[in-house]
N, C-alpha and C positions, 0 to 999 in steps of 0.2 A: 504494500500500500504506500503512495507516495503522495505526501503531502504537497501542496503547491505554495509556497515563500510569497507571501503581497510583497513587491517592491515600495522601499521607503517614499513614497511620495509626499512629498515636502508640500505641494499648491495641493493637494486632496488636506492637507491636512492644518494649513492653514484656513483652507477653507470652513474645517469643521470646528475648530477653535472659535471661526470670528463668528458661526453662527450659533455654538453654545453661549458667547459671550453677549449676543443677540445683537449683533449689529449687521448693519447690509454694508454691501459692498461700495456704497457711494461714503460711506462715512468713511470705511477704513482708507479710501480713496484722498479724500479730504484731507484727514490726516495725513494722510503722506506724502502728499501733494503731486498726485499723479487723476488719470482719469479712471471713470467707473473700469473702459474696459481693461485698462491697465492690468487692474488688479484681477480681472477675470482671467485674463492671461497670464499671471503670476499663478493663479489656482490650478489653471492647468498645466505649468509646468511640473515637471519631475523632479527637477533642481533648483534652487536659487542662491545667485553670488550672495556670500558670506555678510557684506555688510548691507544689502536690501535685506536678509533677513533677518539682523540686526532690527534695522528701521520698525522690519511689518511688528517683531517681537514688542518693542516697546510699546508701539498701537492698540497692541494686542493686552499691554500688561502680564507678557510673560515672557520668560528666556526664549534666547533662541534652542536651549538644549532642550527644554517642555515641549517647544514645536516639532522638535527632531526624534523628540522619543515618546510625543503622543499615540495614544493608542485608544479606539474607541471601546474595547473592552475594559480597560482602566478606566478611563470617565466615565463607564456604568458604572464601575465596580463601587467606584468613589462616590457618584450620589448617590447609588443605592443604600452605601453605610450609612446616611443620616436617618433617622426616624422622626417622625410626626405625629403620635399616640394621636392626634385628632384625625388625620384623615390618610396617613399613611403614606404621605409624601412628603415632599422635602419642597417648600417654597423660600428661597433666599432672598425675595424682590420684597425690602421696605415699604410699607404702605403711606407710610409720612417721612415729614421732612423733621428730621430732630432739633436744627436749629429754630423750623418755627412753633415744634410744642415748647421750647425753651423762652423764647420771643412772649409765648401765647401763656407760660407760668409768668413771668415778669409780667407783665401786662395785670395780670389776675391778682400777681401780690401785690404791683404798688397800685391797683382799688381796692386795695383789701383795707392799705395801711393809710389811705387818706379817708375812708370812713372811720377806720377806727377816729385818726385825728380829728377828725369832724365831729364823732361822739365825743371825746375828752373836752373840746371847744363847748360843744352844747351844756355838756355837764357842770363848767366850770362856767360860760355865763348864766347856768339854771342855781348854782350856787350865790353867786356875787348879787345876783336880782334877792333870792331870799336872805342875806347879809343885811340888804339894802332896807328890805322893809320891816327890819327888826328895830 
């Protein structure tokens, strides 16, 4: 029985990087300041010189050694180890912006702290009125 060796294809596999990292091929484009089909052409090569793939890896936010040594059976193997006891999958996509629930607690604390001030205010001239008419 003879197994058949997939040849390292660098543009198959950049290709599948840019789409698990969910981006299309006009952006990674963008970034690297080349055109859409550019980079189509990059996808289907076999090869790519050393410091283009350089360039796409940082685009990419990952080495160019992750590129060279990805494998689509490892990027199952790797999302499948997270668990989600709610629904048994693995979502990574934040659904808010952290800096504006932070924005959104400031906000909420200093109304918190100018009613207070506003109560102390009231109390204190509810006090100095009863002062007055003793």
């Amino acid at each position: 029985m003879e197994t058949a060796t997939k040849p390292n294809h660098i543009g198959r596999k950049i290709s599948r990087i840019r789409e698990l990292r969910g981006m299309k091929q006009e952006i990674l484009a963008e970034e690297l300041g080349i055109s859409q089909q550019a980079v189509s052409k990059i996808e289907q090569s076999e090869k790519i010189e050393d410091d283009k793939l350089e360039q796409i890896a940082k685009v990419l936010g990952v080495t160019k050694e992750a590129i060279g040594n990805f494998s689509e059976e490892l990027a199952i193997n790797y999302f499948n180890s997270f668990n989600d006891s709610s629904e048994g999958t693995f979502n990574n996509h934040c659904t808010f912006n952290p800096l504006d629930k932070l924005m959104d607690a400031y906000e909420e604390n200093k109304k918190l702290y100018e009613r207070l001030l506003q109560a102390e205010k009231d109390k204190i001239e509810y006090l100095e009125k009863l002062l007055k008419e003793k």
